[in-house]
C-alpha positions in Angstrom: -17.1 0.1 26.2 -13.5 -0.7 24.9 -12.1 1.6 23.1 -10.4 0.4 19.5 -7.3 2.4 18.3 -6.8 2.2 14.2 -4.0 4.0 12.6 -2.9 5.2 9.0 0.2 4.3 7.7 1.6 6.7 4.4 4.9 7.7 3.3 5.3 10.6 1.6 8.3 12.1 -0.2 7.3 15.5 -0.1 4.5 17.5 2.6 2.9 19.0 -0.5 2.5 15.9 -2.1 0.0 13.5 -1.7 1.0 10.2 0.1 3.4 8.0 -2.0 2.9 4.7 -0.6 -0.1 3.8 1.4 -2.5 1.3 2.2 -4.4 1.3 -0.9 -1.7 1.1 -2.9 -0.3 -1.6 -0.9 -3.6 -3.7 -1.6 -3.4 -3.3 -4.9 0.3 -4.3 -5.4 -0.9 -7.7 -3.3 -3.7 -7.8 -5.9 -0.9 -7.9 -8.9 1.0 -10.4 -7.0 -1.8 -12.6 -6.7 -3.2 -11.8 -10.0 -0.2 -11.2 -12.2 -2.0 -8.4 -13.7 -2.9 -4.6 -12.7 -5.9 -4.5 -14.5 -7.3 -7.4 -12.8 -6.0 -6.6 -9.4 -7.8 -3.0 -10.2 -11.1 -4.6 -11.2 -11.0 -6.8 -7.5 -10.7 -3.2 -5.6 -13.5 -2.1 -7.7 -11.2 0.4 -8.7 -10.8 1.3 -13.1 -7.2 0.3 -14.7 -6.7 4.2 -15.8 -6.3 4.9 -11.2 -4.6 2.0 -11.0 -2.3 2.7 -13.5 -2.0 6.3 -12.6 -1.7 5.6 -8.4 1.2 3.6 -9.3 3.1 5.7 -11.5 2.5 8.5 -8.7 4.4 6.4 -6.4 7.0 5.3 -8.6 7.9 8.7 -9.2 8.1 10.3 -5.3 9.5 6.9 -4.7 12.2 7.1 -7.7 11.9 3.3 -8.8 9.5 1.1 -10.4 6.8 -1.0 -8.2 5.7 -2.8 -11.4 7.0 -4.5 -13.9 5.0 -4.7 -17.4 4.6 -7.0 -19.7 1.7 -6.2 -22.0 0.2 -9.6 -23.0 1.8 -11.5 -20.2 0.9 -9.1 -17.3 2.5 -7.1 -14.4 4.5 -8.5 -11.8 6.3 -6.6 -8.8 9.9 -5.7 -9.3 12.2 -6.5 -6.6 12.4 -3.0 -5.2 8.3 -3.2 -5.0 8.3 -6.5 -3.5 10.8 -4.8 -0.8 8.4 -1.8 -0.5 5.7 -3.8 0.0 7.5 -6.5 2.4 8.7 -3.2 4.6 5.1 -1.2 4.6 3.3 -4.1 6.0 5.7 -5.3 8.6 5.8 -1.7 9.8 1.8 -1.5 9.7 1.9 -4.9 11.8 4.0 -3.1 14.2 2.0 0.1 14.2 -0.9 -1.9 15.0 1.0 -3.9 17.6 1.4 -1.1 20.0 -1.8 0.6 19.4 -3.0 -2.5 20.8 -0.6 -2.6 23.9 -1.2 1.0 24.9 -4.8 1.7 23.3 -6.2 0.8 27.1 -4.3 4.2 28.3 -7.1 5.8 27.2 -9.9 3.9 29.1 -10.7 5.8 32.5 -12.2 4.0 35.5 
């Protein structure tokens, strides 16, 4: 049987405070750059616009900058420091997963 490794990535601002950036969140901001809008990008993750809307102003605040820009009628787009954020969390997930990957056979025996 081969054994599978699988990791969570979350950064967090503050150990008493739940994760600010994460994989879910990370979704959803792809969802908004594909979409151009939170609400719809909510609605594809089967998730409602109110924890959408309040996951990312969680965020912002432990991460002391806006994600999301809004534009009421016209939609949301990421700002440039949430297009960074989101750049940096999935080229450090890729590398997480990378050397799980390398090393995960370290725990086969035989």
């Amino acid at each position: 049987m081969a054994i599978k490794a699988r990791a969570r990535l979350t950064f967090v601002s503050d150990d008493n405070l739940p994760g600010a950036f994460g994989q879910g969140i990370a979704l959803l901001m792809d969802g908004v750059e594909e979409e151009h809008s939170l609400n719809r990008a909510a609605k594809r993750m089967g998730m409602a616009y109110s924890k959408a809307w309040r996951i990312i102003k969680e965020a912002e605040g432990q991460l002391g900058y806006e994600l999301l820009a809004r534009d009421g009628a016209r939609g949301s787009t990421l700002t440039p420091e949430g297009k960074r954020a989101l750049e940096v969390y999935w080229s450090i997930k890729q590398e997480v997963t990378e050397i799980l990957e390398r090393r995960v056979h370290e725990l086969e025996l035989g």
